[in-house]
N, C-alpha and C positions, 0 to 999 in steps of 0.2 A: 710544227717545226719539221723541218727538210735536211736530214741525217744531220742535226745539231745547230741548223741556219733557220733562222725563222721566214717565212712566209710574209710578203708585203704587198700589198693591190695601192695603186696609186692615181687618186683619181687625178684627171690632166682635162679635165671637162674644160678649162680655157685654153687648151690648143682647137678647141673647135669654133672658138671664137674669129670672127673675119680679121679680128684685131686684138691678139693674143695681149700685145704690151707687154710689160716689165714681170706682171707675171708668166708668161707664156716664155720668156727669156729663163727664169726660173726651173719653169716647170724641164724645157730643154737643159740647161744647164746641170738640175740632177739628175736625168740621167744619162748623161756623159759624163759626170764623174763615176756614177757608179758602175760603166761599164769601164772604166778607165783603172779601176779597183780589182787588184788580185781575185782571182777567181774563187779562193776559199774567204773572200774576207766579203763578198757579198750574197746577200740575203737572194731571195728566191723571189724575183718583183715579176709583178706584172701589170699593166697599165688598163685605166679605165676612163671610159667617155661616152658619152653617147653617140648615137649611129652616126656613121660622116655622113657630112650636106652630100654628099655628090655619090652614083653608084659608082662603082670601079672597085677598084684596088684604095688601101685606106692610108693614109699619110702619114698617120702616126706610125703605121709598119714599119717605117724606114728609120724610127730611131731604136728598135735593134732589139728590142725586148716584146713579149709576148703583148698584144691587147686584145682587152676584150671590149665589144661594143654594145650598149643597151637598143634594144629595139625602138627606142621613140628618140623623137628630135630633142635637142637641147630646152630647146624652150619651156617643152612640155614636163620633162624629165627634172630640171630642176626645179621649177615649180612645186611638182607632187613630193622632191625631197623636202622644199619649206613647210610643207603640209605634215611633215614626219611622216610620209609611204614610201616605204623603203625599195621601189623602184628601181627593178635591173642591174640589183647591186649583187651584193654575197650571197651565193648559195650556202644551199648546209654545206656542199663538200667543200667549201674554201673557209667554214667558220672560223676556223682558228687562224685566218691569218690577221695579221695586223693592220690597220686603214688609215694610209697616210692622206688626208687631204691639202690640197696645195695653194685652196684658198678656201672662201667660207661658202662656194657652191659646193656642198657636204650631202651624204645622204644620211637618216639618220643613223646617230654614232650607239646608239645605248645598246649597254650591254658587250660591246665591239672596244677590244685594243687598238687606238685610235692616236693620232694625232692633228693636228691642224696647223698649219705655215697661217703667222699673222701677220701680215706684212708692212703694215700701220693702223691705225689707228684714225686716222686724219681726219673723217668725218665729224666726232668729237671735239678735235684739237682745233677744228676750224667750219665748224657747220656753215657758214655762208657759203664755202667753196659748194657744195651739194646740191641738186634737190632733195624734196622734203620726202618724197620716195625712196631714192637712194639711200639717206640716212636710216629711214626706218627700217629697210633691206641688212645694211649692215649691223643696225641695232640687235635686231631679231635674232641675223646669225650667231654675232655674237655670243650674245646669251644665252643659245643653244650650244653651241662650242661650249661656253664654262660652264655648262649643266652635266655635258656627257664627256667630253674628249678627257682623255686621260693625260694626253701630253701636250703641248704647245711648245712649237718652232720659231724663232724669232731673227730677224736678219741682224739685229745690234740691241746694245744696251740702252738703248733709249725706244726703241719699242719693249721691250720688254719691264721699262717702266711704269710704260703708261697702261700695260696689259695689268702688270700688280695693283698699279692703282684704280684701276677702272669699277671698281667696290663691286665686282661678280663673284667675290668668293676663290679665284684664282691665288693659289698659294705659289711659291717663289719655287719650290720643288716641281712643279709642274710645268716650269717652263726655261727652255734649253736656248739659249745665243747660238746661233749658226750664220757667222757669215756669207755673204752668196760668193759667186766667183766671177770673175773678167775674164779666163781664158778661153770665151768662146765665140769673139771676135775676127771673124774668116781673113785672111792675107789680103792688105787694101787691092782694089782693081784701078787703078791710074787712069787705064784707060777711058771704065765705066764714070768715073768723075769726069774726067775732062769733057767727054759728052753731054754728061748732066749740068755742068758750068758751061759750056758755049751753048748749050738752050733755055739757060737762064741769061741767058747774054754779059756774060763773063768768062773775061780771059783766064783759061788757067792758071800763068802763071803770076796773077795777080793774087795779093791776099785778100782773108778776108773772117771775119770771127765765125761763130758755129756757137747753136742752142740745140738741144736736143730732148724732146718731151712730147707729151700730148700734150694739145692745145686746150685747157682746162685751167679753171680761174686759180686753181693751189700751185699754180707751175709759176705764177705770178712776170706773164712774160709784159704787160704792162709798165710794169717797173723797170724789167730789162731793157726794153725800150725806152722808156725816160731815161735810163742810162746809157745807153748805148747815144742819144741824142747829144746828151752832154761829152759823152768820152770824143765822139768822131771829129771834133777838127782840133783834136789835141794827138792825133793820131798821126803814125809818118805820113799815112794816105788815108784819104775818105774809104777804107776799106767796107765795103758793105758785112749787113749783118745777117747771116744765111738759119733760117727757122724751119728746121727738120722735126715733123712730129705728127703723127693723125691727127685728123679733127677729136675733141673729148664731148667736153657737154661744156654750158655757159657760152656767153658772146666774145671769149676771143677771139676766135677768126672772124667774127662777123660785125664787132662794135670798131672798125677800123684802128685797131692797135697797132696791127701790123700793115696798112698803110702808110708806113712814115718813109721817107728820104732814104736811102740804104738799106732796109725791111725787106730779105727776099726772100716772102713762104716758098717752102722747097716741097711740103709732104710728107710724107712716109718715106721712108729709106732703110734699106737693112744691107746686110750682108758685106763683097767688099767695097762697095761705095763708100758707104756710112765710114768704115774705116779708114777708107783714103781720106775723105774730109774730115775724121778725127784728125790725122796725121798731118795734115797741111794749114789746119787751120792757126791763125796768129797766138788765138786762144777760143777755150772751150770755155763759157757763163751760162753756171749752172744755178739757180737761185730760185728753188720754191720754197714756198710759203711755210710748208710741213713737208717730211719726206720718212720715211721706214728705213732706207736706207741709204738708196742716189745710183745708181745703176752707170747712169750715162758719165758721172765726174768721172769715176772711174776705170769704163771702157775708154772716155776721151782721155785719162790717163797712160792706159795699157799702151796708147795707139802714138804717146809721147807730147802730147799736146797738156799747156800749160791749161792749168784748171781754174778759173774765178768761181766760189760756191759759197753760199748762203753760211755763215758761221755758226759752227756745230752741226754741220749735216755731217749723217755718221759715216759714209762709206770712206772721204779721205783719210783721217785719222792726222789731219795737220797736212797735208800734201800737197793742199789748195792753197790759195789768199783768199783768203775768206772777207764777207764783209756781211753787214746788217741786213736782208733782204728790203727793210722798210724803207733803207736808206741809199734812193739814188744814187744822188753823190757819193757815197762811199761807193756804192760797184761800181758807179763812172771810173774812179781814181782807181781798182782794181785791176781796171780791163785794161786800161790806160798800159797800167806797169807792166802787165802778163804779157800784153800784146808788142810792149816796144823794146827792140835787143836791149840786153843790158845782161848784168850777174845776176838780179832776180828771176828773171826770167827763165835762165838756163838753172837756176835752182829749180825753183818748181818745175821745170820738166823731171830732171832729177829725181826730183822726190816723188814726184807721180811715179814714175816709173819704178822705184820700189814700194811704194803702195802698191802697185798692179800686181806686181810678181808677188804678195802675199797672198792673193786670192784666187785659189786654185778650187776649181768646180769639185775636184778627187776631194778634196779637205773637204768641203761640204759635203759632200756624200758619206765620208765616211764617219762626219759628227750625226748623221739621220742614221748610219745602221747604227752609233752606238744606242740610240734611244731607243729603234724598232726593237733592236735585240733586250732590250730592260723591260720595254712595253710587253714582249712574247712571253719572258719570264714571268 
């Protein structure tokens, strides 16, 4: 403890990733809430990762809190933590601090005031989306995680479900609900879109839908597209359907899904792009197969844009129209209503938009000290 504040190391080992994802959005998101936090109401943090790809100056510097970097590359480094060698982690003189990990690239916890962000579960819930690697990957962590960690972090109630039932031994007191947050969505760039739509060869001021994911068999953009087939000439206009997301793993981008009629892979996108074409889009179809949370309903909420999503994905909270993911025709007739003026429409923006304004990254931060600070004592 730090004159009565406990001490916290955060490993952020997936911002060193080429392709951080939803986790990496996370990992940034806490801490920008927690520098967004009274100065006596935050803990003593410092961030951890392994050495940057690149010599220079280190990237994580710039979000604002101290880090420290291990000597070996990523690859090698996690590795030897699956091994249980506790590699470049906690010296004596930092023992007593508390070890937030952010996902389940963990070193080992034992012995260590510990927590672990579980962010789903989904390989379980749906093992065909995986390789047989990957599964076994998060198997492993898993049940290192409920062997050693003290606490578990979870983004909604329905991962925190499926962590109580997963028959590890995980008791209901060791694991805390923390929603994530929306508000770190940069001020759309207008301009930066309109460039990116006339070199997809689209007029700006044409509409046109928006999906936002990695391209990975759980995001289940197959279906989106069977729907999207059916909804488009029920539409005012043949709007095309814009597919914003990295490559993942599985044959979506490559088993011709999104070769159809109106299908326009965009990529990767961040910053304030991605928010302009939040913002402009007819409607945002969000529809995977499993989710922990939903990151993007959401953001495409913040940014005012009507939300089609998978029914019961956790992050709306009722915000969306929801529909069956299994069922075409039901998200056909979804996108249909979201996308075309009318009173529902202008509801669900509505209602998105006070879903978004509940999710504030400071909230989240300040439900992780109240845990670090339980875990210190």
């Amino acid at each position: 403890m730090s004159g009565g504040r406990p001490r916290v190391e955060i490993v952020v080992e997936q911002l060193r990733r080429e392709v951080p994802g939803g986790i990496g959005t996370y990992c940034r998101g806490l801490v920008a809430g927690l520098s967004a936090l009274h100065p006596t109401a935050r803990p003593e943090v410092s961030l951890f990762a392994s050495r940057p790809p690149h010599p220079g100056g280190d990237p994580l510097e710039r979000l604002g809190l101290p880090v420290r970097s291990s000597r070996l590359p990523g690859a090698v480094m996690t590795r030897l933590w699956d091994r249980r060698v506790p590699v470049g982690f906690l010296d004596g003189r930092r023992g007593g601090a508390v070890l937030h990990a952010t996902s389940f690239a963990f070193p080992p916890l034992s012995g260590r005031r510990s927590a672990v962000m579980v962010h789903d579960l989904a390989w379980r819930r749906l093992p065909g989306a995986y390789p047989a690697r990957g599964r076994a990957w998060h198997e492993q962590a898993l049940r290192r995680a409920a062997a050693t960690a003290a606490g578990f972090v979870v983004p909604s109630e329905a991962t925190g479900e499926d962590l109580l039932g997963a028959g590890l031994g995980i008791k209901e007191g060791r694991v805390r609900v923390i929603e994530e947050g929306v508000d770190h969505l940069e001020p759309p760039d207008g301009a930066a879109a309109d460039a990116l739509l006339d070199r997809l060869s689209l007029r700006p001021a044409d509409g046109f839908l928006l999906t936002v994911g990695t391209l990975e068999p759980r995001k289940n953009l197959g279906r989106l597209v069977e729907a999207y087939e059916l909804a488009r000439p029920r539409l005012a206009e043949p709007w095309p359907l814009l597919v914003v997301g990295p490559p993942g793993w599985g044959d979506t981008a490559s088993s011709g899904v999104l070769a159809r009629p109106g299908v326009v892979p965009v990529g990767r996108l961040e910053g304030g792009v991605l928010t302009a074409l939040y913002g402009r889009a007819r409607c945002v179809a969000y529809v995977p197969l499993v989710e922990g949370f939903g990151l993007p309903a959401v953001e495409a909420m913040a940014a005012g844009a009507p939300v089609v999503a998978t029914a019961g994905l956790p992050s709306p909270k009722g915000a969306a129209l929801e529909a069956d993911p299994l069922d075409t025709a039901a998200i056909a007739e979804a996108i249909v209503t979201a996308s075309l003026e009318g009173a529902e429409r202008e509801q669900l923006r509505s209602a998105g938009l006070r879903r978004a304004a509940e999710l504030r990254w400071s909230d989240c931060a300040a439900g992780h000290v109240a845990l670090w600070a339980e875990l210190a004592r």
